[in-house]
MARLOBA-534984 format. One record per atom (N, C-alpha, C): y, z, x. Coordinates in steps of 0.1 Angstrom, whole numbers, plus 5000, padded with zeros to 4 digits. Atoms other than C-alpha are relative to their C-alpha. Layout:
REM MARLOBA-534984
YZX/...
This chain:
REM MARLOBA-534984
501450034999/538549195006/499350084988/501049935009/536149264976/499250115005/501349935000/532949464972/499249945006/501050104993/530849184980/500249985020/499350004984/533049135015/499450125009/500449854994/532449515024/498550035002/501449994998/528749505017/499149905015/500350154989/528349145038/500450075014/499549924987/530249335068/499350115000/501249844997/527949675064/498849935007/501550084995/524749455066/500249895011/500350104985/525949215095/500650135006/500249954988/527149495116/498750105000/501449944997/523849695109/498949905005/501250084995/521549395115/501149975020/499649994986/523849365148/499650145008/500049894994/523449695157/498750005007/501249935000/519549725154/499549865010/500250104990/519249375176/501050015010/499049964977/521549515203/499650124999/501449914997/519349815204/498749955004/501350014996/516449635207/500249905012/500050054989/517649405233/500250095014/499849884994/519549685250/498750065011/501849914998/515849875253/499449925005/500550084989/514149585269/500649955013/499250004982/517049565300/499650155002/500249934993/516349925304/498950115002/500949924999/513350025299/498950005011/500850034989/510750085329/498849914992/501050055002/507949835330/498949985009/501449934990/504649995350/499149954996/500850025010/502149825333/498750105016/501349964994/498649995347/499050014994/501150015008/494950025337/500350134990/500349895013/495250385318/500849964991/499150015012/498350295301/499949884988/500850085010/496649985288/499350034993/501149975010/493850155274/500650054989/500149995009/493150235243/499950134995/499849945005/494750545234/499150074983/500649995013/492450745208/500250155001/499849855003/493951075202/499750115010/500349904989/493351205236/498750015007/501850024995/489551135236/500049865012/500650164992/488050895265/499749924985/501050135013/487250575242/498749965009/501350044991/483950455248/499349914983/500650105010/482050175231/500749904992/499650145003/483649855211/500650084988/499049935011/486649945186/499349874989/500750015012/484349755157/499150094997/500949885011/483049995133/499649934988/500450045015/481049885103/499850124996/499749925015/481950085072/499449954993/500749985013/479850135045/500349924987/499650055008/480949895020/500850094982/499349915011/481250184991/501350034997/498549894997/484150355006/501149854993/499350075007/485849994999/500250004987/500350075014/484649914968/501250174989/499349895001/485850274959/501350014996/498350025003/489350254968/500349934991/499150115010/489849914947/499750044988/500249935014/488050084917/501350104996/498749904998/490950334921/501249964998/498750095005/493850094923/499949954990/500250085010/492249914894/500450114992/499449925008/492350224875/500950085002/498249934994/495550384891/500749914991/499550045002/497150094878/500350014983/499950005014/496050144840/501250134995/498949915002/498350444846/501749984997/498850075000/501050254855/500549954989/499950025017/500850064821/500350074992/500149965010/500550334802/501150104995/498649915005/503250544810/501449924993/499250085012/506250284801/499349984987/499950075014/504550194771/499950114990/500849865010/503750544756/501950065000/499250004997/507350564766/501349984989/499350085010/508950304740/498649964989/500650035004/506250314719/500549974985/499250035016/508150364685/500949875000/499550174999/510250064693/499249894999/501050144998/507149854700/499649974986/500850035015/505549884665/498650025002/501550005003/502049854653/499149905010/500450084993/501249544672/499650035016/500149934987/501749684709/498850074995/501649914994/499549974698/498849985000/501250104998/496649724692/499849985012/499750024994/497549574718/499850125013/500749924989/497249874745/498850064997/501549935004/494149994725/498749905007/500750104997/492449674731/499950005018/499650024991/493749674769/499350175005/500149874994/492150094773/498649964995/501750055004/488549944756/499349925013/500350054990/488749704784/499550055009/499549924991/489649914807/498450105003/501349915007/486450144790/499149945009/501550064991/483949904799/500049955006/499750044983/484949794830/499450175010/500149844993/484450194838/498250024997/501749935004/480950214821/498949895011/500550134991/479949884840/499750035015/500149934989/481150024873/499050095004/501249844995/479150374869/498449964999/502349974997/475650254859/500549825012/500850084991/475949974886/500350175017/500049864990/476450314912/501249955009/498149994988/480550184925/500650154998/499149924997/481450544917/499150115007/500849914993/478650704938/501050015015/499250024987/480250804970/499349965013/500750044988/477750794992/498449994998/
């Protein structure tokens, strides 16, 4: 048997395993259903009032401002990386792509996405 063989037999007896556990656990587990154990567990507190909450729209807007520029990081590291291999062209090329990046940031602050609250 190859490599390939050995791997194929690892991953079918682990996907067997984890579906004969989970069948397993539904023959023996008790099932009491009642009103407390239904409820709506909140950290030990009684719940009280309707689990919709309206949030503040900022706090979103926030985070994706964040991923948007989290992500410029992402870019930046590989390319700063191999930069001597890239040439002159790339470094245009990310300059152009961090100007963007610029006024997308100046844009955001005077419309007030990076106020918090």
């Amino acid at each position: 048997m190859n490599t390939t063989g050995y791997i194929l037999v690892f991953l079918a007896v682990g996907i067997l395993f984890v579906i004969g556990n989970y069948f397993l656990s539904s023959l023996l587990r008790p099932f009491r259903p009642n009103a407390k154990k239904l409820a709506t567990y909140e950290c030990g507190e009684e719940p009280f009032g309707t689990a919709w909450v309206q949030y503040n729209v900022r706090y979103y807007l926030f985070a994706v401002f964040f991923v948007i520029f989290d992500v410029e990081a992402l870019f930046l590291i590989p390319w700063a990386v191999v930069l001597k291999s890239l040439g002159a062209f790339a470094f245009v090329e990310m300059l152009i792509f961090l100007f963007l990046l610029f006024i997308a940031l100046i844009h955001v602050w005077k419309k007030g996405g990076l106020k918090w609250v």
